[in-house]
Structure formats: structure tokens, C-alpha cells
N, C-alpha and C positions, 0 to 999 in steps of 0.2 A: 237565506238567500233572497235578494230584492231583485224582482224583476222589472226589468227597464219600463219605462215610461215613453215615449217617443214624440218628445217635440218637435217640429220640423218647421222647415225652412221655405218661406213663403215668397213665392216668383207669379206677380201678377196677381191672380183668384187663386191660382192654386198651392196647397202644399206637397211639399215634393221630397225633401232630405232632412234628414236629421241631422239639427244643432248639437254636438255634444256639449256645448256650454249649458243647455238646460235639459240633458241627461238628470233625471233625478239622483242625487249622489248616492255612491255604493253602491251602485245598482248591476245588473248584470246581462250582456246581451245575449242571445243564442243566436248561434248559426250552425250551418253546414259547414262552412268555411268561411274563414277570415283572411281578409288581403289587407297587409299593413302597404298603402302607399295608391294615391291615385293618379300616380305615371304613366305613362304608356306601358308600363309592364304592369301594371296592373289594373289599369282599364283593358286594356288587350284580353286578359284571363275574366275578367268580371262578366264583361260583355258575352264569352263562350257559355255563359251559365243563365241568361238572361230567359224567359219562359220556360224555365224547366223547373223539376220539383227541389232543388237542391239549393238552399236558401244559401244565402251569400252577405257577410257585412264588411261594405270597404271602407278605409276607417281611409280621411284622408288630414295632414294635420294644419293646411291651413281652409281658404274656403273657396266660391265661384270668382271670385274677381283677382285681379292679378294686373299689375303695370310696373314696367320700369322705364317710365317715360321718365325726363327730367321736370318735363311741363306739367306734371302731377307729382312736384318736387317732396310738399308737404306728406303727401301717403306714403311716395318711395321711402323717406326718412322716416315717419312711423312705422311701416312695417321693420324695417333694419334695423331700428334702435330700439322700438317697445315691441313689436308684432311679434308673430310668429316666425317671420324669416329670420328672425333673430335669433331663433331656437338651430340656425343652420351654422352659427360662427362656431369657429374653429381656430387652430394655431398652425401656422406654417413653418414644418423646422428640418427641409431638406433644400431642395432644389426650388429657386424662387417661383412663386404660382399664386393664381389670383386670391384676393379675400373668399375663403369658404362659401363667406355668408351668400356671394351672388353667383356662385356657379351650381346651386340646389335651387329648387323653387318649392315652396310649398304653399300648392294653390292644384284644383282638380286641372289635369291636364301634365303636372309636373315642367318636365324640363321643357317640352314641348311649346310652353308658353313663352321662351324664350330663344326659339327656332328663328333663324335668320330671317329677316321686315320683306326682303324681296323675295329670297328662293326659297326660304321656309327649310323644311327638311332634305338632308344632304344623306344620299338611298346609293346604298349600292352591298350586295350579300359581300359577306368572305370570301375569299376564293380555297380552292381546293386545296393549297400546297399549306393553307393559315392551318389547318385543323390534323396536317401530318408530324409524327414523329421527325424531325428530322437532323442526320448528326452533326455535332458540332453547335446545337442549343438541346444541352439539357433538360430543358423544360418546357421543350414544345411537346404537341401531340395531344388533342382531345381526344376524350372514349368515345367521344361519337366519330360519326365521318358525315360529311359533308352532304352526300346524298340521302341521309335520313332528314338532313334538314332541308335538303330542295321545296319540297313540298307543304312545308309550312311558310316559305319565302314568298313564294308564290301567293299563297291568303293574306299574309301580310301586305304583299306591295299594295292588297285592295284595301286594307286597316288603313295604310298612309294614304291612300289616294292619291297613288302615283301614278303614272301610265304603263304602257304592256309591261311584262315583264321581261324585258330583254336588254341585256347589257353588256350582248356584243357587238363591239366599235365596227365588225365587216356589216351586221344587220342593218346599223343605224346607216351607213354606206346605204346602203339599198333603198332606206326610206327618203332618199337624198338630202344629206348631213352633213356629205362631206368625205371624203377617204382619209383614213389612218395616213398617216406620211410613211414615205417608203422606208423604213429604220429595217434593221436583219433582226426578223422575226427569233431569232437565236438568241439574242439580246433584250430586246427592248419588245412590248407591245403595248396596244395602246388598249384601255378601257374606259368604260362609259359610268357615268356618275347621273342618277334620274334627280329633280329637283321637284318638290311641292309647295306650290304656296299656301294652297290648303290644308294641312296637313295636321296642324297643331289638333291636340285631342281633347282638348276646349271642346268642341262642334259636336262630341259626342253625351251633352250636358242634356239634351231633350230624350234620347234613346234612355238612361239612366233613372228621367225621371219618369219614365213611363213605365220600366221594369218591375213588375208586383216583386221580384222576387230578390232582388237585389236593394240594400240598405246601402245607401252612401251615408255615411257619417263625417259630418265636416269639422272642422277644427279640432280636432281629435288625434293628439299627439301619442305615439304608443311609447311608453317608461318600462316595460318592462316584459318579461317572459316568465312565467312561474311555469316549472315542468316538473313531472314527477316518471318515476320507471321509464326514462328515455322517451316520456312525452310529453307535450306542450297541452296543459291544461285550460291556461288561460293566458290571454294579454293584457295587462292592464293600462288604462289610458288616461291622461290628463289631459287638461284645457288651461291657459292661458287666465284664465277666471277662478282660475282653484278648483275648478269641479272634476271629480274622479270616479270612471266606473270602469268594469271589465269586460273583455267581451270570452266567452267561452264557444269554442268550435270542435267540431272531428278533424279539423286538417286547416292549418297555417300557410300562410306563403307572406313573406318577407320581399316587401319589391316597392323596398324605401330609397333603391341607390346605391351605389359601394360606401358609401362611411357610412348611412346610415345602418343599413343592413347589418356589415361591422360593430359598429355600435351596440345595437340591438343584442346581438349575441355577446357580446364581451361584459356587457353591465347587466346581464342575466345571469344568475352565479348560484340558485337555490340548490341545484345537484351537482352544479359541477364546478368548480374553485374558479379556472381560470377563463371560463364562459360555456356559454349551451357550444360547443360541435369545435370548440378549440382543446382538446386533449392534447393535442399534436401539436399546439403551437402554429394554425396554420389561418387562422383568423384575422382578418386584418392585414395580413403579407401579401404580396407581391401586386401589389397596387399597380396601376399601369394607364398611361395617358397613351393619347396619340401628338408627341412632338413634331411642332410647328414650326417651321424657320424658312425667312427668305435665304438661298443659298447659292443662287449663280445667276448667268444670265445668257438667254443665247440670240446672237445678235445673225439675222437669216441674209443666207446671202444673197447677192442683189438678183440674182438669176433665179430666182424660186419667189413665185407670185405670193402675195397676201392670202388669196384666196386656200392655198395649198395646208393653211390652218383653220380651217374655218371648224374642221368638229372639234378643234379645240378650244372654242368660243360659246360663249354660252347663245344656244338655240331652244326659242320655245318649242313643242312638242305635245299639246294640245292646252287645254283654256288655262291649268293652270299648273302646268307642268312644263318643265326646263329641262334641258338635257347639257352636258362636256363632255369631252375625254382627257383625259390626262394618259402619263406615260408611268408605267411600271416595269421592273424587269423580269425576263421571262425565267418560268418553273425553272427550266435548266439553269439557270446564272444562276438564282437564289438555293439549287441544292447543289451546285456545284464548288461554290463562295462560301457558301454559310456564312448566309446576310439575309438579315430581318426584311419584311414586305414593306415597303414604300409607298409610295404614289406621289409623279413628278407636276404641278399643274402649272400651265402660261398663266403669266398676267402681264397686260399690255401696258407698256411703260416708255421711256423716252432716253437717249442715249443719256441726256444731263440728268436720269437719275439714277446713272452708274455712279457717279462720284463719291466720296468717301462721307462726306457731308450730307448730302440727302438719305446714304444709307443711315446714317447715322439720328438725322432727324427722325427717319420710318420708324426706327426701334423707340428712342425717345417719346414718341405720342403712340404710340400700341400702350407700350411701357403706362406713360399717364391713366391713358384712358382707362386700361383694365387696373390699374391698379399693381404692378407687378414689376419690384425690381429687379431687375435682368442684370448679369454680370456683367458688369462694364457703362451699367449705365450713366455715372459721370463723365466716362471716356465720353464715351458717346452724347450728351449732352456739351462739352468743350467743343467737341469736332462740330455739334451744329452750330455753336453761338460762332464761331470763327468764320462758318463758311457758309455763313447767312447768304450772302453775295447769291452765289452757288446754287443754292437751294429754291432763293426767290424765280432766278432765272430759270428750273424746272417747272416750277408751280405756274408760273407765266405761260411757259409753253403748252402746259396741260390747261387751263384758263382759256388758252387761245384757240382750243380744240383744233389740233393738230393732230393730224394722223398716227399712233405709236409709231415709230420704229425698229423699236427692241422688246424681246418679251424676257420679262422677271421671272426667275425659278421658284417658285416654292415647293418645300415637301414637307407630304405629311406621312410620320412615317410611324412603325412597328414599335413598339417599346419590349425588350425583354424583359420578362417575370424575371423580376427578382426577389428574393424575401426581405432585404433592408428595406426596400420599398413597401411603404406599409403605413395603416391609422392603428393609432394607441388611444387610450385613455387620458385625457386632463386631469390632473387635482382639481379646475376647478372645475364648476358643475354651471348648467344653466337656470334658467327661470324656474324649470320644473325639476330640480334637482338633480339631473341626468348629469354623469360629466363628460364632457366638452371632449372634442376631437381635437388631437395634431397631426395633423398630415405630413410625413416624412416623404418625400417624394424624389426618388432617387436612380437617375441615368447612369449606365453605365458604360465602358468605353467602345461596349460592342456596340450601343446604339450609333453613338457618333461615326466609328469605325463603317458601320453598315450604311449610312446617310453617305459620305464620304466619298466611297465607293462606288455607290449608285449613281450619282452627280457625274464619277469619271467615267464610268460607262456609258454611262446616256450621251455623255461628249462626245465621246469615241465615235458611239455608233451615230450623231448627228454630225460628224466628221466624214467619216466612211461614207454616208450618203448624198453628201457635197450638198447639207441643207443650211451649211451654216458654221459657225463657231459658239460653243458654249464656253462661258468665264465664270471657273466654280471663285467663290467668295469666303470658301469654308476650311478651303487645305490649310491653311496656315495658323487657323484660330485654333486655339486648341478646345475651348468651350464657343460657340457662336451664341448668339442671342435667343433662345428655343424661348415659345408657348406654346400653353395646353390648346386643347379643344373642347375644355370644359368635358370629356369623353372618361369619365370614372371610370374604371374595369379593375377585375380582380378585386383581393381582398375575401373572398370566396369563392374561391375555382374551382371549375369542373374538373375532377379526378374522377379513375377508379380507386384509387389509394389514398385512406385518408391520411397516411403519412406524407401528403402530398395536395392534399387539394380538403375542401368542406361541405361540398356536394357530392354525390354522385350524376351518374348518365342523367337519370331523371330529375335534375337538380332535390331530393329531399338532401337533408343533412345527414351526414356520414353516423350513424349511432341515436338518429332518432327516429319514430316510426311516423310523424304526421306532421314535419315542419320541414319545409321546400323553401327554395330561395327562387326570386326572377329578378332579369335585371341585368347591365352589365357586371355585376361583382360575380357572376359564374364563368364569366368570359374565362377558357384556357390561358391562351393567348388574344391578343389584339386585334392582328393583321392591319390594316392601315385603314380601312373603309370606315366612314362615320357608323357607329354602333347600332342606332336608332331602328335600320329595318331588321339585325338581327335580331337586337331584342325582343323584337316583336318577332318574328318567328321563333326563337326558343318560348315565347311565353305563352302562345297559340300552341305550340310539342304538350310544353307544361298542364295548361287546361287537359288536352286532349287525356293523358296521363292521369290527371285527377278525378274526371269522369269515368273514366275506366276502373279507377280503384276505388270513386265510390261507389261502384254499380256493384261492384266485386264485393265489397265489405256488405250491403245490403241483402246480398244474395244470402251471403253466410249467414246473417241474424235470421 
């Protein structure tokens, strides 16, 4: 056995991380624990481990820097076509979704590096009814519940560096925000969404280099799992430069992303045929976004002030934090219906971009820009070239800064687990011979059925309270226009059963004794909130969890 060598990576006077491009090859690393991925799930877990005895190497596979400006045209296209983000393409062969290659990042920081330019990170926990059994969806219900995870939510919102922890729409009332609109609490309530512009985990690049006890290893792609009696021996790793060594640990955690993750265990095959922790066939399935679609519109009547939405506006909430609310519907409807959790948000907009033609142009340049054909998008490219007219004379008016008049629906909503939803394996392979992901990505009618409904309810009860009229856009389509949220989940779900799921409570893998997953791929289900502050509190549970077992295992030797 070669033992590693440790070239490192030079910021300033100082050296700070290690290169695995000049890893001496073959060579072998040791740790306490290894974290494949330097995400927010796995910076979150790394960080729990920082001055303490229990060494730690996070392998991460690209390096510190990271842009997808256009104006830094020439890097964005090397990284995509020769770099290492290239090691993220994939095939898409379900329901239309962006190129692979830009909804991963790999650069320290992960997806984080690519968090919204103004509000940064979009924070809000699951709520209580996401994590229940309940009937009429099959496959809902996490082994945990909700209140074990209160309290790592909490240390999270401080990881994001977000403001208090409070994200009921009556508190932010009181901090003066604004009141919920009068809707029948029976139906509809309103919730709060916290925004960071700080927030990307970038910033946490000096805390890492100061760590004696934590190894970041950059450019450091991990190919493989070699496990023996139900344990993960080693990880092995490549570079972009051909260079190959391994890292050996007491205890794994996987917290590369849901296809990578996937990945990882399916092209790992040394004990077990059809991957490490897939017996069951349960690897890779029921993959699950958060669909995105503009969906109606509710135009307020003329007897009810501007003012009357204002906590539905986006309001700063200290130097560099944001707060909204949006509309969802209450516990009751969604156990009463069996319909998936939603969440309804305004966006301020103008009568002339109710027309058929400006919708039409909206989906068209989403559509461009992300790269994502949408069903129907010829239609919808015809309907704008026709009704240019139309169109100019919205863009004018918003040009002309003019007051909105009418507010746009959007929702983002729940996706049912399903198992056709799901990442497979490629025939082909990429740079470093790894094969290639297709993302099969597939909604089902209950999603739509559940959107659908929500829209007519929300009308109803903005009816009922003489606030207006809502005009759903969606009855009649039978597929609408849906994007993602870039919000990976599943693919390794939290079960007690592994006939059913590829983790357990404590996210390890179901049948192995020192390999754990973090990350949205243990997500149960969804629920509709942008994922980012759970994962970081499951991954903050996770730590806590591995501390404990290693103090346990220590004890015993």
C-alpha cells in the first residue's frame, strides 16, 4: 500500500487543500470518514467535525472557482465541454428538463454557487402534514416525523445565514410585514418563505482552510465503491489528468446529489450485481422535482387596496435577508382531497400580459434560455410570432414603469414518488470511464390533477372573500408548460423498508454497516419548499448521528 503524499493548493502565502491532480498515483488516503461531495450536504457535515479528533477527507470533484457568467464565455465553455462540469452530462428521456450538465455544479460550495444573483437562497422547513402517512398517496410517510427534525432546522437557518427562525405569516404580521389577506383559514393559509443573499457556501472556504483536521481534496472525482461483508472498504478516485488514488475510511457518506449518489451505487457492483444497497431494485427510482408553471391569474378588485398584498411582496428583513408569503392549502383540504402540498406565489404583472401571446412568448424564452423543450413549444412559438403586436404593447407598458394591475399565479408544487421516475445507467461512459446518466423524469396525473385543484380552491376562497377574481389558465390543457427547480430529490429514499426505500431513519444504506447518504436523494417525499434548508438540517441530524457512532465504536475497541 502507497501512502498519500499531499500536495496542496496554494491561495496567497499559504497552502491550504489538496490537489488530487498531483496525488502521487496509487496512492491511498486515510481518514475517519470520507464525504463524497462539497455541497451544502456536505460541507454542513464536514464543518460538525472541524477541531475534533476524528479526521475527515472531503473529496470534492471540481475546484474553488466557479462562474456561469456569459461574460466569462470562454471558461463557461471549457468547463462544459472539456472540464469537469462535463463529467455532469447526462441524457434526458422522460418529461422535457434542462441539460444535466447545468443543473449540478461541481465546484466547493455545489449547487449553492448557483443560488439566485438577488435573493440567493429560497429557505423555508417542510411542514408537518409533508412527512405524514397519508391516505390515498401510497407513498407518502417518512420514518421520521417532523419534530425530530425541528431542532436541527433551527442550527441550519444559522449554516444559511438566514434571519430568525420564524415562518409564521401571523409573526411577520406583528413585526409589521403586512397581514395574511382575509382567505377561510379552512382552506387556504398563507406562509412565509426567508431569502439569503448570503448564503452560498462558497464563504465557508477560509473556515476549511483553517481546519487541522479536515482534508479537502479538490478535483477529485469519486468512480467507484469497492465493499466487502456489507462494507465499504474504499472509494476510489480519478482526475481529469489521469491521476488515480483511493481514499480508505471507518464510515462513508455519499452527498454528491441525487444522480450522482445514484450513480455512485449502481456502477459499484464488486458484491452486489445490481449495485451497493439496490437488492430491491430501489436505487435510482422515484426521482422527484418541484414543478414549476405559471397557472392563472387573479385580477383584485377595485375595492381592496394595493397595500392589502404587501407580505406578498418581497420585503427586506435585515442587511441581507428577504422575506414573501405565498398561499398554500390548509392541513384539512390536503387530508381531506388527497392532493400533494403546493405553494401558490404573486407576481406583479399587467392586464396585456393576460393575453394568449405574451403567455406564450413567457414559455418560449424560459424555454430558450434554460435550454428545455416544453410540450407545445412550436405552438407556442407560432402564437408569439403572430402576436408580436400584442406582446410589444405589454413590454411597453412594463418599460413605461407603470403600476401592475394584475397579479400572475405561479406554483410550485409537490411531485409524487413514483418508481418510473427514475436515473439509469448509459452504455456510454464519460471521461473517466464512469457511464453516463439518463434521467427519466416522469409526472404523473395526480400531480397535475393536484395543481388543478389547488388553483380552484384558492379561487373559490379569493371569491368568497370579495378579494377579487382568479382566472385558472390550466383547466383546459391537459399537460401545461411545467419546469423544474433544479430541486433533485429522491432516487434514495428515506424508508424503514428496504423493500421500499435505500436508507434508513439515519440515512446509512439499508444492508450496509458504514455507508450513509446526505442530500436531497433521501428526501421521503418533497413537499413543495425549496429543499436547501432541509438538507441541511438532515445533514446537521446525519453528523450528529456519526459522532455518536463513532464515539460508540471507540468505546468498544
Amino acid at each position: 500500500m502507497v501512502q498519500a503524499s499531499l500536495p496542496c493548493l496554494k491561495i496567497g502565502e499559504l497552502w491550504l487543500f489538496t490537489d488530487a491532480r498531483y496525488i502521487t498515483a496509487g496512492s491511498i488516503l486515510q481518514a475517519d470518514i470520507c464525504i463524497v461531495g462539497a455541497g451544502i450536504a456536505g460541507i454542513s457535515i464536514a464543518r460538525e467535525f472541524f477541531d475534533r479528533s476524528e479526521s475527515v477527507v472531503l473529496l470534492e470533484g471540481g475546484g474553488l472557482e466557479f462562474t456561469k457568467s456569459l461574460r466569462d464565455l470562454p471558461t463557461v465553455l471549457r468547463r462544459h465541454i472539456w472540464g469537469e462540469q462535463a463529467l455532469t452530462r447526462g441524457c434526458n428521456a422522460g418529461q422535457p428538463y434542462y441539460p444535466l450538465r447545468f443543473t449540478r455544479v461541481r465546484a466547493f460550495g455545489g449547487s449553492s454557487r448557483v443560488w439566485h444573483q438577488q435573493r440567493g437562497v429560497h429557505a423555508r422547513p417542510l411542514d408537518d402534514v409533508d412527512f405524514e402517512a397519508r391516505d390515498g398517496l401510497p407513498d407518502h410517510g417518512w420514518p421520521i416525523d417532523k419534530v425530530k427534525l425541528d431542532p436541527y432546522y433551527e442550527r441550519a437557518q444559522l449554516v444559511c445565514a438566514l434571519g430568525p427562525f420564524v415562518y409564521d405569516a401571523k409573526q411577520w404580521e406583528c413585526r409589521g410585514y403586512g397581514a395574511p389577506l382575509p382567505l377561510d383559514p379552512k382552506l387556504i393559509t398563507s406562509v412565509v418563505f426567508q431569502f439569503g443573499r448570503r448564503s452560498k457556501f462558497d464563504r465557508y472556504e477560509e473556515e476549511f482552510a483553517r481546519a487541522g483536521n479536515v482534508n479537502l481534496v479538490l478535483h477529485a472525482t469519486a468512480v467507484h465503491l469497492a465493499d466487502r461483508d456489507n462494507s465499504v472498504v474504499r472509494i476510489d478516485c480519478a482526475t481529469l489528468s489521469g491521476n488515480r488514488f483511493s481514499v480508505r475510511a471507518r464510515t462513508f457518506v455519499l452527498a454528491a446529489g441525487a444522480i450522482e449518489n445514484a450513480r455512485l451505487l449502481l456502477v459499484s457492483k464488486d458484491s452486489q450485481q445490481n449495485g451497493i444497497g439496490n437488492s430491491r431494485d430501489q436505487v435510482g427510482r422515484s426521482f422527484m422535482e418541484h414543478p414549476d408553471a405559471a397557472v392563472g391569474y387573479l385580477i383584485p378588485s377595485p375595492k381592496v387596496d394595493r397595500s392589502a398584498f404587501r407580505l406578498y411582496q418581497h420585503q427586506p428583513a435585515g442587511e441581507h435577508v428577504t422575506v414573501e408569503a405565498m398561499f398554500r392549502l390548509s392541513d384539512r383540504v390536503l387530508r381531506k382531497e388527497r392532493l400533494l402540498n403546493s405553494v401558490l406565489r404573486l407576481r406583479d404583472t399587467y392586464r396585456s400580459g393576460m393575453t394568449a401571446a405574451v403567455q406564450s412568448f413567457q414559455i418560449v424564452r424560459r424555454s430558450v434560455h434554460h435550454g428545455v423543450a416544453t410540450p407545445g413549444l412550436a405552438k407556442h412559438a407560432l402564437r408569439s410570432v403572430l402576436g408580436a403586436p400584442q406582446i410589444l404593447r405589454h413590454y411597453a407598458t412594463w418599460r413605461a414603469g407603470r403600476a401592475p394591475d394584475v397579479f400572475g399565479i405561479d406554483v410550485m408544487a409537490e411531485q409524487a414518488p413514483t418508481r418510473i421516475s427514475r436515473v439509469i445507467l448509459d452504455r456510454r461512459r464519460d471521461r473517466l470511464g464512469v457511464p453516463m446518466t439518463i434521467l427519466d423524469w416522469r409526472l404523473t396525473d395526480m400531480d397535475w390533477d393536484s395543481i388543478r385543484r389547488t388553483v380552484k380552491i384558492f379561487g373559490e376562497a379569493v371569491r368568497a372573500a370579495n378579494l377579487g377574481t382568479v382566472i385558472s389558465t390550466i383547466e383546459t390543457e391537459k399537460q401545461p408548460a411545467v419546469f423544474g427547480n433544479w430541486h433533485q430529490l429522491g432516487t434514495t429514499r428515506m424508508h424503514h423498508d428496504p423493500a421500499h426505500g435505500v436508507v434508513d431513519e439515519n440515512c446509512r444504506v439499508h444492508g450496509m454497516t458504514n455507508l450513509y447518504i446526505a442530500g436531497g436523494s433521501v428526501f421521503t417525499t418533497g413537499g413543495y419548499a425549496n429543499p436547501s434548508l432541509s438538507i441541511v438540517a438532515l445533514s446537521l441530524r446525519l453528523a450528529d448521528h456519526l459522532r455518536s457512532s463513532l464515539r460508540t465504536d471507540a468505546v468498544s475497541r
